[in-house]
C-alpha positions in Angstrom: 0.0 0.0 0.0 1.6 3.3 -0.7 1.6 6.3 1.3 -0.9 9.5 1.5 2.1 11.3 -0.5 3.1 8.8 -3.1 -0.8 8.0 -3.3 -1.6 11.5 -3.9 0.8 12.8 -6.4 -0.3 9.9 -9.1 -2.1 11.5 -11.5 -2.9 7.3 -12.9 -3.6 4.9 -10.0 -2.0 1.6 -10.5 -4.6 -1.1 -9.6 -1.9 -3.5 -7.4 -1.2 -0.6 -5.2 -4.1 -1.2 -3.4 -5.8 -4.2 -1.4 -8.0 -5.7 -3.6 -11.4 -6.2 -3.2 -14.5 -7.3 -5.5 -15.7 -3.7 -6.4 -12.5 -1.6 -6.0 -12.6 2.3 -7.2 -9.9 1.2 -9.6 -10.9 -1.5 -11.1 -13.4 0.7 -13.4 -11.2 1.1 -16.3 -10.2 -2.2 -17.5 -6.6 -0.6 -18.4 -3.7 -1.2 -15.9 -4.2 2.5 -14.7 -7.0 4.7 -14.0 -6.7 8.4 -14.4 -8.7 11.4 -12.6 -10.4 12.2 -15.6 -11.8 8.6 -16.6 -12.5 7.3 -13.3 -16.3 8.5 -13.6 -18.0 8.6 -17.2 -21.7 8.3 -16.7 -24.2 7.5 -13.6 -22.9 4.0 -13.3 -19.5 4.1 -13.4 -20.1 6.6 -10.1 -21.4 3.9 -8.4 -19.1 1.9 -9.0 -16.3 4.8 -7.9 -18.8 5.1 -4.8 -19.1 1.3 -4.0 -15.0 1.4 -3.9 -15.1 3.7 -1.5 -17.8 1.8 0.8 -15.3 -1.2 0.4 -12.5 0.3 2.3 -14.6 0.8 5.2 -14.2 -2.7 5.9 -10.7 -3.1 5.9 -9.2 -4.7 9.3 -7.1 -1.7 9.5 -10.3 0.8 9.6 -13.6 -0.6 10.9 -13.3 -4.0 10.3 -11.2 -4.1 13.5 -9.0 -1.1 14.5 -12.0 1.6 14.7 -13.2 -0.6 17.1 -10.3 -2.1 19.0 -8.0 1.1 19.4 -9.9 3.4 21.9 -10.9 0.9 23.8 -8.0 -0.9 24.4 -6.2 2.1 25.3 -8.8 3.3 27.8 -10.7 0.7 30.7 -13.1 -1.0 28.3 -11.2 -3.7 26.9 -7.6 -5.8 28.1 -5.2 -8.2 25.8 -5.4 -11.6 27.0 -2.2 -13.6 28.3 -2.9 -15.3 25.8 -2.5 -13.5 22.3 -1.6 -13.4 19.1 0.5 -10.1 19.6 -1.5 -7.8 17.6 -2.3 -4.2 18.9 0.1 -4.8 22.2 1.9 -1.4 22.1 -1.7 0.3 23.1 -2.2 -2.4 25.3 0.8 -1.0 26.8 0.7 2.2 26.4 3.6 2.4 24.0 2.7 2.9 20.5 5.3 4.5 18.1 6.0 6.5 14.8 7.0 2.5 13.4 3.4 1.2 14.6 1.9 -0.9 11.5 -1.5 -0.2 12.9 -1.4 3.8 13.0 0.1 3.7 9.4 -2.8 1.3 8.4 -5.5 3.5 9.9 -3.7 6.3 8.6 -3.5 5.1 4.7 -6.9 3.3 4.3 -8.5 6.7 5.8 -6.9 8.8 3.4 -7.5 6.2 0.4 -11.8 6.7 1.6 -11.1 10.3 1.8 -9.0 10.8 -1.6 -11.6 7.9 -3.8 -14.5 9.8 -2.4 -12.9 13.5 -3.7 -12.6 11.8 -7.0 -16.2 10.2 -6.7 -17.4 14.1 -6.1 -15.2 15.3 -9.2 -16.0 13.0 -11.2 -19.6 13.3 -10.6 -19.8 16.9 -10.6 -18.5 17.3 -14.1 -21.1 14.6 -15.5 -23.8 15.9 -18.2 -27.4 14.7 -17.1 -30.8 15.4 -16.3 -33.9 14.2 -14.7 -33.9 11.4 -13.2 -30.6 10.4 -13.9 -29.1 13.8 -12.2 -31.2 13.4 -9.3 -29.4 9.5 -8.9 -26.1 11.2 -9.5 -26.7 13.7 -6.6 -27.9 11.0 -4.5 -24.6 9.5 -5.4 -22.5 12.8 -4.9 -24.0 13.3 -1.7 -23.0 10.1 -0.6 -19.3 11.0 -1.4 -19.2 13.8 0.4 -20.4 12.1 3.7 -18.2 9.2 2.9 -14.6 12.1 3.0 -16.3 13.4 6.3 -15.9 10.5 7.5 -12.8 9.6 6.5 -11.6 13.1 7.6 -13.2 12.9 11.1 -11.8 9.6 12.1 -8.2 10.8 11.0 -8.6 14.1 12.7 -9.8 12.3 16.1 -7.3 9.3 16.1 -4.0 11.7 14.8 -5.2 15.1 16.1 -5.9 16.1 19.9 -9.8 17.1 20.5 -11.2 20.4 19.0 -10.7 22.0 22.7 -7.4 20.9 23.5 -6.8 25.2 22.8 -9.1 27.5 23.0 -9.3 28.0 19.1 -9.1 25.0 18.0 -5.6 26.2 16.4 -3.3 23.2 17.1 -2.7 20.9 14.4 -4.2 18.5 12.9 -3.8 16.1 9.8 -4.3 17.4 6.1 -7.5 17.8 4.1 -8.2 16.5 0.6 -11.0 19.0 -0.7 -9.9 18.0 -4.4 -7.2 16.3 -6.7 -5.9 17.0 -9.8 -2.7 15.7 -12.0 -0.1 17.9 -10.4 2.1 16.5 -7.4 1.6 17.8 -4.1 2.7 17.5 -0.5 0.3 18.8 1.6 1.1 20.0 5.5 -1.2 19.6 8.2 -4.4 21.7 8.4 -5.7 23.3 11.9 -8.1 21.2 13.7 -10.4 23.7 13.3 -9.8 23.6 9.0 -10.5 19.4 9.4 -13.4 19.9 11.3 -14.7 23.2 9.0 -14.5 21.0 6.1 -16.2 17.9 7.8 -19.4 19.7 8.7 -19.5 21.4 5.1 -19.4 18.3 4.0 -22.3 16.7 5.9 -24.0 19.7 5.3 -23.7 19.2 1.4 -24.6 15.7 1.8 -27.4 16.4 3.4 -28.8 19.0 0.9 -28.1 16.8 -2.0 -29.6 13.2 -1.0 -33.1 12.2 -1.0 -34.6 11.0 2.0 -34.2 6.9 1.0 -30.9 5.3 0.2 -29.8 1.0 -0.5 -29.3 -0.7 2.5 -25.9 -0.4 4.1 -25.1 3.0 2.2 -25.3 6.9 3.9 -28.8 8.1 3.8 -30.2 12.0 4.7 -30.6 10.6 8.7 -27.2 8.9 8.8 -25.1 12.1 6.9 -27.8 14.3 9.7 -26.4 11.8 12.9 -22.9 11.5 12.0 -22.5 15.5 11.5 -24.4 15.8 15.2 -21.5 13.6 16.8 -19.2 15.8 15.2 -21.0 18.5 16.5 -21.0 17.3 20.3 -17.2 16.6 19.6 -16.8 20.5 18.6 -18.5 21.9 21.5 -21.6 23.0 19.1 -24.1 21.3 21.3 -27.2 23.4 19.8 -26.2 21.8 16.4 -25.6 18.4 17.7 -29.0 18.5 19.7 -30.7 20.1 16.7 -29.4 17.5 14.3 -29.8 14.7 16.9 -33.5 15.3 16.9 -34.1 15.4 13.7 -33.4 11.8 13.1 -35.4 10.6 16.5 -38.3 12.9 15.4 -38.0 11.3 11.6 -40.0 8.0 12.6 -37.9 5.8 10.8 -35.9 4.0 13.6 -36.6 3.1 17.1 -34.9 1.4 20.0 -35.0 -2.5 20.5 -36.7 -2.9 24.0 -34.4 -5.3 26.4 -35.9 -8.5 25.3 -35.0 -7.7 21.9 -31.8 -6.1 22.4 -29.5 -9.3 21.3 -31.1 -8.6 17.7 -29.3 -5.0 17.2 -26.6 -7.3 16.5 -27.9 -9.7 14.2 -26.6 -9.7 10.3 -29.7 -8.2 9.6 -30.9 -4.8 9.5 -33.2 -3.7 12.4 -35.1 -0.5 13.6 -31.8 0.5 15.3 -29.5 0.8 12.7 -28.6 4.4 11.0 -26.2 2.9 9.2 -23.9 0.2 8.5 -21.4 -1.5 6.9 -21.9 -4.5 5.4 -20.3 -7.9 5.1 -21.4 -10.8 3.1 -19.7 -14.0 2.8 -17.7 -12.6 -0.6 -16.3 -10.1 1.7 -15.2 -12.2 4.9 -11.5 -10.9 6.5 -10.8 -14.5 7.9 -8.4 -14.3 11.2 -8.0 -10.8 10.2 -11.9 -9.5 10.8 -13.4 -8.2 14.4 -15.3 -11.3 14.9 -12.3 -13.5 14.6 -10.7 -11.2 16.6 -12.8 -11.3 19.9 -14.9 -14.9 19.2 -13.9 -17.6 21.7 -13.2 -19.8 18.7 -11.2 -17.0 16.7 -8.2 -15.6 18.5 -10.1 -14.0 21.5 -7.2 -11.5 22.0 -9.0 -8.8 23.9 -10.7 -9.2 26.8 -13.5 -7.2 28.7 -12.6 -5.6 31.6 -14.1 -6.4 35.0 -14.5 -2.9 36.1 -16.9 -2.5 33.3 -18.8 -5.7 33.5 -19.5 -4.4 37.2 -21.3 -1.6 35.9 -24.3 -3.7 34.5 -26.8 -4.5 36.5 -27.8 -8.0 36.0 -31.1 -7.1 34.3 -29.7 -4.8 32.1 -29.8 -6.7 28.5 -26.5 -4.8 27.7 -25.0 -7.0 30.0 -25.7 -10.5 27.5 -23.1 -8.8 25.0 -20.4 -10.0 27.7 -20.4 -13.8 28.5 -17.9 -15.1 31.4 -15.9 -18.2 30.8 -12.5 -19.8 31.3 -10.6 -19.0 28.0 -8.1 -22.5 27.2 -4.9 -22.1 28.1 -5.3 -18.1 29.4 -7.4 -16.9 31.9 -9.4 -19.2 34.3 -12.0 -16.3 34.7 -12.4 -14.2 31.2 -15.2 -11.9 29.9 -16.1 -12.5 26.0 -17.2 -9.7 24.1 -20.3 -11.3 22.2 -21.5 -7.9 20.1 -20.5 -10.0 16.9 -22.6 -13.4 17.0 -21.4 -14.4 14.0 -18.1 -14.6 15.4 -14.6 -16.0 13.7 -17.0 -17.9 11.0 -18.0 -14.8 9.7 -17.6 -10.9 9.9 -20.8 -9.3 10.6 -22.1 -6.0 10.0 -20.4 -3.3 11.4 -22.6 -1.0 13.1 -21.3 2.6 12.9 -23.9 5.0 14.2 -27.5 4.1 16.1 -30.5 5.5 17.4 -28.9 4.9 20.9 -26.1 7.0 20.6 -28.2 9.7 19.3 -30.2 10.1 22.6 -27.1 9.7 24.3 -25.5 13.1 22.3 -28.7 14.4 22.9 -28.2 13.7 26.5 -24.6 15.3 26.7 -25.7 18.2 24.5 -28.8 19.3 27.0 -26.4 18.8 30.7 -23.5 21.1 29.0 -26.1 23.6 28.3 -27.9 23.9 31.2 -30.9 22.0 30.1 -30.8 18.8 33.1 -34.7 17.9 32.8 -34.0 17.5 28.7 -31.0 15.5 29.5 -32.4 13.0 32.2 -35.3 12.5 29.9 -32.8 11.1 27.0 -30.5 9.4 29.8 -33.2 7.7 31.2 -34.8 6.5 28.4 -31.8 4.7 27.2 -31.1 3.4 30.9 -34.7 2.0 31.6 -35.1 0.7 27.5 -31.9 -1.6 28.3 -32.9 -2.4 31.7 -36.4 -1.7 32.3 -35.9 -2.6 36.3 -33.5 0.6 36.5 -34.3 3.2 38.4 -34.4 6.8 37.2 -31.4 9.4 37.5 -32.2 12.3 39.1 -28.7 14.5 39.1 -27.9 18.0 37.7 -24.5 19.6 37.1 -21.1 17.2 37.2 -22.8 14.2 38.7 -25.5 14.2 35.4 -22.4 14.7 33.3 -20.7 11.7 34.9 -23.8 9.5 34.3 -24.3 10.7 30.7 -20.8 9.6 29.8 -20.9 6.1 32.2 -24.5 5.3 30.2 -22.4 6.3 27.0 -19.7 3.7 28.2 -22.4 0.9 28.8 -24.2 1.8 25.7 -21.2 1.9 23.3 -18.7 -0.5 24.7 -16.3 -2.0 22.0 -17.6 0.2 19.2 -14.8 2.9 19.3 -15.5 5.8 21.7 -14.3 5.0 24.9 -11.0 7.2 24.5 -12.3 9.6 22.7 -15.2 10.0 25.3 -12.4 10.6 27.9 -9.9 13.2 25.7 -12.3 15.2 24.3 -14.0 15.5 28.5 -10.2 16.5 29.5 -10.4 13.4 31.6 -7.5 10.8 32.9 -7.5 7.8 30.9 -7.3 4.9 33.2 -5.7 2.0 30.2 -7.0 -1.1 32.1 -4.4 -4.1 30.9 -6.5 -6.8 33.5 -4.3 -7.8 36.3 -2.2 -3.9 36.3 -3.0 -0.5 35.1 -1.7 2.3 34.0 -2.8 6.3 34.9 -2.0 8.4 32.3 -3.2 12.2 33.3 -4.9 14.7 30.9 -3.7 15.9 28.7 -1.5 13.8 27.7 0.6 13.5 24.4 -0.2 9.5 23.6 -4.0 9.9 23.8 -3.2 10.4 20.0 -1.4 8.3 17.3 2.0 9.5 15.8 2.1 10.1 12.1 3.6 7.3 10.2 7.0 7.6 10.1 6.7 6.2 6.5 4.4 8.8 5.7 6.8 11.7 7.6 10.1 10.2 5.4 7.6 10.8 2.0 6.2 13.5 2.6 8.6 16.5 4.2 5.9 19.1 4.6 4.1 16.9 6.9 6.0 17.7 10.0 6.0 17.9 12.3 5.8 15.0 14.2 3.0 14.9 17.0 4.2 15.8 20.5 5.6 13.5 22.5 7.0 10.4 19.8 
């Protein structure tokens, strides 16, 4: 895989320089190379572009596996057994480096989504048609332009410190790709503040260029409005990420699975939940490399949940059936299972990136930081008593609401990514939880972000510099 400079500055992509997959961006032209300007030729050949794009989502090193695995192993949510196969020890440990093959994955296959989707809206952009076919190719478009957010947002939360780490949200942060052309260039780091300006005005275009429905497993108008109010909540802009929030609840089109249901959220198949998703059919199955594999009993079962957060379910909470406690063979005599992906090592499942839940959860957050606690406790405790309808209210204002918006949040969205971002962008300590030891690492704190590659800082000299601290 090359790097985001040597990626970049080819004006003709070479179709082996990528991981292949069955719908790949670059396998549109059937010529060895594919140039900016052939890429997309008419409606279909967009979707084609656009269902390359889709298809890197699913790479182990984005959310087929390190999405998910990274914040939460370098926080209290998750622990590497004694038993392992090795991968993802450094955050285990607290000791990741400029070297680490996992960072430079994340890094390249975000940029690859980001930099496919900019051709996808270039290439779609310049097409000639009308009617129906123009309001598909805006549909289309629109999708793009979510799909870069996204890409854009996770590099600018896993390499970048939060949008209030200074007051301005002047410090650095990774660079944009708002379009590509022919020439060679080496671009330096935007501000955190330039990421994030270009992530919301891209939702926001999404948003105004999509019709309401959309394929199954693609963004729609609701999942372009929820993933633009988490960035929202991460950039302080809780009126927007309220606003936004509601807008999908109030839409009618998904609702929250009641406890006895709960185990179906993470079924292969689509359910009320679901915003949107990404998803894997047998064609597509990672093997030992995918997330099920990666937690199942019968896979590799590297990480492990921690006890401190088991203890936090009570046992009528459904939540609480996601984690199953057993000996694991040859490791642990008493281990906790992660059991969000039912399918397991014999095939990936879905990937669920953003649901209803979380959305009453921003909500929450949104309402307590703005001095709105009866708002808040409504959302909170709707999401408490659906998972366990035994629970008793919360009745709190101030820091101790706070504090039970973000523990519901940790209970809610264990091992789906948020864990150490939950904690960074709250300028809280970051307890990493490695089972039998821990480690306290104080905000703020230097390692609660990757390094840039060092491949990517010897290929690119107007990258530096280097983020503090590696």
């Amino acid at each position: 895989m090359k790097k985001l400079h040597l990626y970049m500055i080819t004006g003709a992509l070479t179709v082996g320089s990528m991981s292949s997959c069955s719908e790949s961006f670059l396998e549109i032209d059937p010529e060895q190379s594919v140039s900016t300007n052939n890429v997309v030729t008419d409606v279909n050949t967009l979707q084609t572009a656009l269902n390359g794009v889709y298809s890197k989502l699913q790479d182990d090193g984005y959310y087929g596996r390190s999405v998910y695995v990274i914040p939460e192993l370098m926080a209290d949510n998750l622990y590497l057994s004694l038993r392992n196969t090795g991968r993802y020890l450094d955050y285990h440990n607290f000791i990741v480096r400029e070297q680490d093959s996992y960072a430079e994955d994340l890094w390249n296959t975000s940029y690859e989504v980001a930099i496919n989707a900019t051709r996808a809206i270039q290439g779609g952009e310049a097409l000639e048609v009308s009617g129906d076919q123009q309001n598909t190719a805006n549909q289309f478009i629109g999708e793009a332009y979510a799909l870069r957010a996204l890409g854009h947002f996770d590099l600018t939360r896993f390499f970048a410190q939060p949008y209030n780490f200074t007051s301005d949200a002047s410090h650095l942060g990774v660079p944009v790709i708002a379009s590509i052309g022919d020439d060679p260039i080496s671009p330096a780091r935007n501000t955190v503040k330039e990421d994030f300006d270009l992530i919301i005005a891209d939702l926001n275009q999404a948003i105004s260029m999509m019709s309401s429905g959309s394929a199954n497993g693609t963004f729609s108008v609701n999942a372009a409005k929820a993933l633009l109010s988490r960035v929202y909540l991460y950039t302080g802009q809780y009126d927007l990420a309220a606003q936004h929030a509601t807008e999908v609840i109030d839409s009618g089109d998904y609702e929250l699975m009641s406890a006895a249901n709960y185990s179906t959220i993470w079924a292969p198949d689509y359910n009320s939940e679901i915003i949107f998703e990404i998803v894997n059919t047998l064609a597509d199955n990672a093997g030992t490399n995918g997330l099920g594999h990666f937690f199942a009993e019968e896979g590799y079962a590297d990480a492990l949940v921690t006890e401190e957060l088991f203890g936090l379910y009570a046992d009528s909470d459904a939540r609480k059936t996601a984690i199953v406690r057993k000996p694991k063979n040859g490791a642990e005599d008493d281990a906790l299972f992660v059991m969000k992906f039912p399918q397991g090592a014999l095939q990936d499942d879905n990937v669920k990136i953003l649901r209803l839940a979380e959305l009453y959860l921003i909500r929450a957050e949104a309402y307590a930081k703005t001095n709105q606690p009866a708002l808040a406790l409504e959302d909170l405790n709707t999401i408490r008593q659906t998972r366990d309808p035994e629970a008793a209210p919360v009745a709190a204002s101030g820091d101790e609401l706070l504090g039970n918006i973000l523990e519901e949040r940790r209970k809610e969205l264990a091992f789906e990514g948020h864990r150490l971002f939950d904690l960074n962008r709250n300028k809280m300590d970051v307890t990493i939880d490695q089972g039998e030891e821990v480690i306290e690492a104080s905000y703020p704190n230097d390692r609660f972000i990757l390094p840039i590659p060092l491949s990517e800082l010897n290929a690119n000299p107007n990258i530096a510099p280097q983020n503090d601290g590696y």
